[in-house]
C-alpha positions as CSV (number, residue, x, y, z in Angstrom):
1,X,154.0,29.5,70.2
2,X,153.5,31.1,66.9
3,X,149.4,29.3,67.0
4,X,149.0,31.3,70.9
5,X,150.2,34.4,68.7
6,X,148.3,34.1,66.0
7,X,145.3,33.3,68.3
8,X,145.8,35.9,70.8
9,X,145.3,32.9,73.2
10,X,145.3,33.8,77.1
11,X,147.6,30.9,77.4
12,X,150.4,27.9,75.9
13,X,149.8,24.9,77.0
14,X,153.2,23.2,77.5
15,X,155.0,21.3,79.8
16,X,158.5,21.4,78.6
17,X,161.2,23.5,80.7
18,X,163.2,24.6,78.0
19,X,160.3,25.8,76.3
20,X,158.5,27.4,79.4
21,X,161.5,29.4,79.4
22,X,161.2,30.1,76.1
23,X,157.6,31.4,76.2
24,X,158.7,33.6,79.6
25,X,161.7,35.3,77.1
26,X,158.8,36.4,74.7
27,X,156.1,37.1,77.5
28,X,154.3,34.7,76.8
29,X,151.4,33.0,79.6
30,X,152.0,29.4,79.8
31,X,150.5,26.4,81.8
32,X,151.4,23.3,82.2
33,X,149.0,19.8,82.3
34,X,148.9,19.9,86.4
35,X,147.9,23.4,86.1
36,X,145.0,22.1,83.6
37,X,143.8,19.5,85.8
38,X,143.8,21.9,88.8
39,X,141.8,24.5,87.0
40,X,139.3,21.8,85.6
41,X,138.3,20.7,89.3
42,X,138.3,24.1,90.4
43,X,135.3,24.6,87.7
44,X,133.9,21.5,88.3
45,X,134.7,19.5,84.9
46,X,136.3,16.8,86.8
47,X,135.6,15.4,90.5
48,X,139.9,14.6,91.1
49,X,143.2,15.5,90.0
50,X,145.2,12.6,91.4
51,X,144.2,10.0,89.4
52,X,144.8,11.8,86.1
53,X,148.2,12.8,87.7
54,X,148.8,9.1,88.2
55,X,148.4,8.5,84.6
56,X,150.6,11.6,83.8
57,X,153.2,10.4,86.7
58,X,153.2,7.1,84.9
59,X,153.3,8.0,81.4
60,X,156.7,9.7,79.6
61,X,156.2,13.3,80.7
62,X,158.3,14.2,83.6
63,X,156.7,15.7,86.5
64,X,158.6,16.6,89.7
65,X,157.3,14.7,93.2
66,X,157.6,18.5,95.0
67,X,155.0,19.6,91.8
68,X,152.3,16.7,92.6
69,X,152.8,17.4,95.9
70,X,151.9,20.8,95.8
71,X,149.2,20.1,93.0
72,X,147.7,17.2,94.9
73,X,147.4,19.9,98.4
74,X,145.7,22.9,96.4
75,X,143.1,20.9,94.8
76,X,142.4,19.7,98.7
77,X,143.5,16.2,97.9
């Protein structure tokens, strides 16, 4: 948080919940990794989001079924 302050960033990249609350408490923009993916096909930098959110789904990180879900529908997938 202190390198998005320092940076005057538009947003934190972070995908922890205790943290994301965190970030709101200070005002501070956040995003996620689902939210990364989304924007990248939106701007054409990758063709698909569900395959990379099958290697997030499958790695440590935690990511809800109701969140792919939703991710999977606006990217039109």
């Amino acid at each position: 948080m202190l390198l998005y302050k320092e940076m005057a960033a538009d947003y934190l990249l972070i995908d922890d919940k205790r943290g994301r609350k965190v970030a709101k408490i200070n005002q501070i923009q956040t995003i996620g990794s689902p939210g990364v993916l989304l924007q990248a096909k939106r701007v054409g930098l990758i063709p698909a989001v569900a395959p990379l959110l099958r290697l997030i789904a499958a790695s440590p990180v935690f990511i809800g079924v109701d969140l792919l879900q939703t991710i999977l529908d606006l990217a039109g997938e």
